[in-house]
One Martini backbone bead per residue (centre of mass of N, CA, C, O) as a GRO file, in nm:
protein
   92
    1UNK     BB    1   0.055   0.064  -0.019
    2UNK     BB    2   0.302   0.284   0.014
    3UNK     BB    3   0.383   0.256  -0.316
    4UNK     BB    4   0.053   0.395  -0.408
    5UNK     BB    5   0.096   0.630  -0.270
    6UNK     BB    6   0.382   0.764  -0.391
    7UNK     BB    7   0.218   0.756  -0.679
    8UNK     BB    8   0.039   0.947  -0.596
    9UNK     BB    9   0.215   1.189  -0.505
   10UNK     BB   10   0.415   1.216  -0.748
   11UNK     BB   11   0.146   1.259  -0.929
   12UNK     BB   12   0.074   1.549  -0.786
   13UNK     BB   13   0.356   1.696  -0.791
   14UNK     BB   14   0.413   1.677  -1.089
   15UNK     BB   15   0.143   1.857  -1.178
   16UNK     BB   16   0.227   2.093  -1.008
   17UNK     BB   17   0.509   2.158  -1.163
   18UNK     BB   18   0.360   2.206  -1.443
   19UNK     BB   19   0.194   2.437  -1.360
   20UNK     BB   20   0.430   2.618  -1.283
   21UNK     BB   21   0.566   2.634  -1.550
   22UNK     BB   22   0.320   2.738  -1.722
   23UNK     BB   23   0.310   2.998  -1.574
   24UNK     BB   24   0.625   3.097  -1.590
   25UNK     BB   25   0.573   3.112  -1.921
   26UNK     BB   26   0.293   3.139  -2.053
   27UNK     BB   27   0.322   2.778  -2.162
   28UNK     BB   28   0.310   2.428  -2.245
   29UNK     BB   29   0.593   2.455  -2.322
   30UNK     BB   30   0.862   2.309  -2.116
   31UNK     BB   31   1.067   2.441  -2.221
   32UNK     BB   32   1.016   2.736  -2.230
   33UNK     BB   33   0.952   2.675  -1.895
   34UNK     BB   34   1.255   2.607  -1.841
   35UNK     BB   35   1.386   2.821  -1.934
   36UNK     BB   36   1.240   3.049  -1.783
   37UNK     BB   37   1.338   2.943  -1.525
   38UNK     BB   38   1.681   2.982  -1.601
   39UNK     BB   39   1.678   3.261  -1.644
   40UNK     BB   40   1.542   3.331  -1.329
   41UNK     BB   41   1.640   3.153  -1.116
   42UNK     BB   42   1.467   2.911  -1.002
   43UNK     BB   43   1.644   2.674  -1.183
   44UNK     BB   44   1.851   2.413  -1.239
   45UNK     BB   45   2.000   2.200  -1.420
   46UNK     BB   46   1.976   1.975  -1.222
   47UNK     BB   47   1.641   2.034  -1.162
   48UNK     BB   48   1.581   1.979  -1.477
   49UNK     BB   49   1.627   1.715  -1.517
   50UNK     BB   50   1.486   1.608  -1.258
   51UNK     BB   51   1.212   1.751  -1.426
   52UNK     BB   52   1.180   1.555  -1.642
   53UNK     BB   53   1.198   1.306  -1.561
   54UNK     BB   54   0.918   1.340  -1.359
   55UNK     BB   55   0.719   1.413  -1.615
   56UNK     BB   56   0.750   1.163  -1.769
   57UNK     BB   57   0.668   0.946  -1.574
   58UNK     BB   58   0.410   1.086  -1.503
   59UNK     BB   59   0.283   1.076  -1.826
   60UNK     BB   60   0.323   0.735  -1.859
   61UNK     BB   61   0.164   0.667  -1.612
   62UNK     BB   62  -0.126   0.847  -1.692
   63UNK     BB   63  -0.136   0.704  -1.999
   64UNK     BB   64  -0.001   0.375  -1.995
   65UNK     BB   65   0.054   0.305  -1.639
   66UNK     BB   66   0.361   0.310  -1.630
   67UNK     BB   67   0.636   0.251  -1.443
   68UNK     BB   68   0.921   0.396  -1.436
   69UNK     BB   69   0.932   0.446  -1.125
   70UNK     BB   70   1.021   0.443  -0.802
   71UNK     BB   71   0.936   0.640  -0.548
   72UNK     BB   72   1.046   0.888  -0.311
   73UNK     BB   73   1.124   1.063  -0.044
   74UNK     BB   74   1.293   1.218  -0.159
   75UNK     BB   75   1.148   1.299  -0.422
   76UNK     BB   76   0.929   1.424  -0.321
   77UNK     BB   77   1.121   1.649  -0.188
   78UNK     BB   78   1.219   1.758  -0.436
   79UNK     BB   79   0.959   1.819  -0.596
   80UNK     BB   80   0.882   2.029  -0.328
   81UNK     BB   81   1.135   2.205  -0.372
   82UNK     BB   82   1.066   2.310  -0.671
   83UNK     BB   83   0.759   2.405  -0.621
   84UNK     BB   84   0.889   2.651  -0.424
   85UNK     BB   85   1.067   2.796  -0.646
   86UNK     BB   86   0.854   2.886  -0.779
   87UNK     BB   87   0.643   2.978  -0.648
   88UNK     BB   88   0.821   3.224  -0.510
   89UNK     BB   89   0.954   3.320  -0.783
   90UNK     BB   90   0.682   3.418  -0.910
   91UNK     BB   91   0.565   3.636  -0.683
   92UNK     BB   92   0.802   3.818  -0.623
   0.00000   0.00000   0.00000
């Protein structure tokens, strides 16, 4: 059951995070996204990796059920410090 949980937080936050960078952008192209969240300094090089990857699996979950990896506590923690840097820094 705890694996089904993770899976659920995953793509809560994976959502989430997408939807943040929809807004940070100003258009649902994610790479335009990406630049403008590097460009703005919200996001690294590093980050901008791990949420392609995050948002990647994400979507193969939910389109055509696929586990791309088993999500993990620090994984979590880590999507959520990333919605957190969007978040913060699109506000300000």
């Amino acid at each position: 059951m705890e694996g089904t949980s993770l899976n659920k937080r995953f793509a809560g936050q994976a959502r989430l995070v997408r939807l943040l960078l929809w807004r940070v952008g100003d258009t649902t192209d994610i790479d335009a996204c990406m630049a403008e969240a590097r460009r703005a300094g919200m996001l690294t090089e590093d980050d901008e990796a791990f949420l392609r990857g995050c948002l990647d699996a994400e979507e193969r979950q939910r389109e055509r059920g696929e586990r791309a990896f088993e999500p993990t506590e620090e994984t979590l923690r880590r999507l959520a410090r990333c919605a957190d840097k969007l978040n913060r820094a699109d506000a300000a």
